[in-house]
N, C-alpha and C positions, 0 to 999 in steps of 0.2 A: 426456452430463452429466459435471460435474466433481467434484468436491470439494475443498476449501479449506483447509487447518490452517494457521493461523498459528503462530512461535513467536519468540523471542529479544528481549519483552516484561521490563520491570524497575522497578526505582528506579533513577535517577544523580541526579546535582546538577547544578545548571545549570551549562551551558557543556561538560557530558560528550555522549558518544556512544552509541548503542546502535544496531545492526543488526537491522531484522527481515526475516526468514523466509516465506515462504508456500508450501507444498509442495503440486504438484498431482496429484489420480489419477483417473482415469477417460480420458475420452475425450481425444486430444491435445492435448496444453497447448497447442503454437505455433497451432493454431486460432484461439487465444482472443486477445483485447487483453484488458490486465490492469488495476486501478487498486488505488489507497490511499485509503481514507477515515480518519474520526478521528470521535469522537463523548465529546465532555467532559459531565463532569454536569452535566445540566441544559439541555442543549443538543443542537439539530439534530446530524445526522452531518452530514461537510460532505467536501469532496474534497480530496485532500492530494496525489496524485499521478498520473500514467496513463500505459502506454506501448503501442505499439504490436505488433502482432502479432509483429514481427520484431524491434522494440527499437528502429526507426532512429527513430522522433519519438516524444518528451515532452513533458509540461507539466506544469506545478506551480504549486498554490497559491502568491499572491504570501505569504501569512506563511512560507513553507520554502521559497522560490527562495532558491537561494546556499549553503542549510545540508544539505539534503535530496537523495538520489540513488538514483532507482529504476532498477533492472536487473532483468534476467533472463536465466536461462541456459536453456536451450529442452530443452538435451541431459539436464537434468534433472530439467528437471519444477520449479522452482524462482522465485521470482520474490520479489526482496527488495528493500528500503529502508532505505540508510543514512541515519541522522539523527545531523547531529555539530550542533558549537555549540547544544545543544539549551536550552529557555526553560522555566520554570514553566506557559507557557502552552500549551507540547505536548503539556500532559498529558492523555491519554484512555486509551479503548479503539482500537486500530489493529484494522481489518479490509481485509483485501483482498478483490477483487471479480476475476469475469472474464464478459467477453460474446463472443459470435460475431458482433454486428451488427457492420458493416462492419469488419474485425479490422484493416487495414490503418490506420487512425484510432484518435485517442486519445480518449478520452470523460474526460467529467469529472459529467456528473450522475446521481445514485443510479440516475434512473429507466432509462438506457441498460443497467445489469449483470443479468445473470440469475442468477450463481450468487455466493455471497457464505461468508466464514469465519465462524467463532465470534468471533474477536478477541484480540487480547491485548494486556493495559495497558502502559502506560509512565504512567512519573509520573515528574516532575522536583521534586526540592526546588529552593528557592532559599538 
């Protein structure tokens, strides 16, 4: 089993940047393929980013290809997403996810993650 704390959630304005965080404890992180979801009021969670066990493939939602960049560093247990050129319409809760099904592959649907963060906001004004 894992566990998930998200952090480096905020306010910016639109067209700013903010980095988020996901720190992982328990069983080993490089096990797992990792993802980014998002969840605005009012609305489904939906998938924003994924990569893979080792990091070598990604994939992203088309509204954050080109603005959005998920990594992770295995050596620490860590797994983040910069978000630059950021829009009014970013604004949610971010949560990160991790699965052990196929770790080697990137997932992009809720129902593929088994372990999941609390979240934290970003909001963009305009």
């Amino acid at each position: 089993q894992v566990q998930l704390v998200e952090s480096g959630g905020g306010v910016v304005q639109a067209g700013g940047s903010l980095r988020l965080s996901c720190a992982a404890s328990g069983r080993s992180f490089s096990s797992y393929a990792m993802g980014w979801f998002r969840q605005a009021p009012g609305k489904e969670r939906e998938f924003v980013a994924a990569l893979s066990v080792i990091g070598g493939s990604t994939v992203y939602a088309d509204s954050v290809k080109g603005r959005f960049t998920i990594s992770r560093e295995n050596a620490k247990n860590m797994l983040s997403l910069q978000m630059n050129n950021l829009k009014p319409e970013d604004t949610a809760v971010y949560s990160c996810a991790a699965t052990v099904r196929k770790p080697y592959l990137v997932h992009r649907t809720i129902g593929e993650y088994d372990y999941w963060g609390q979240g934290t906001q970003v909001t963009v004004s305009s």
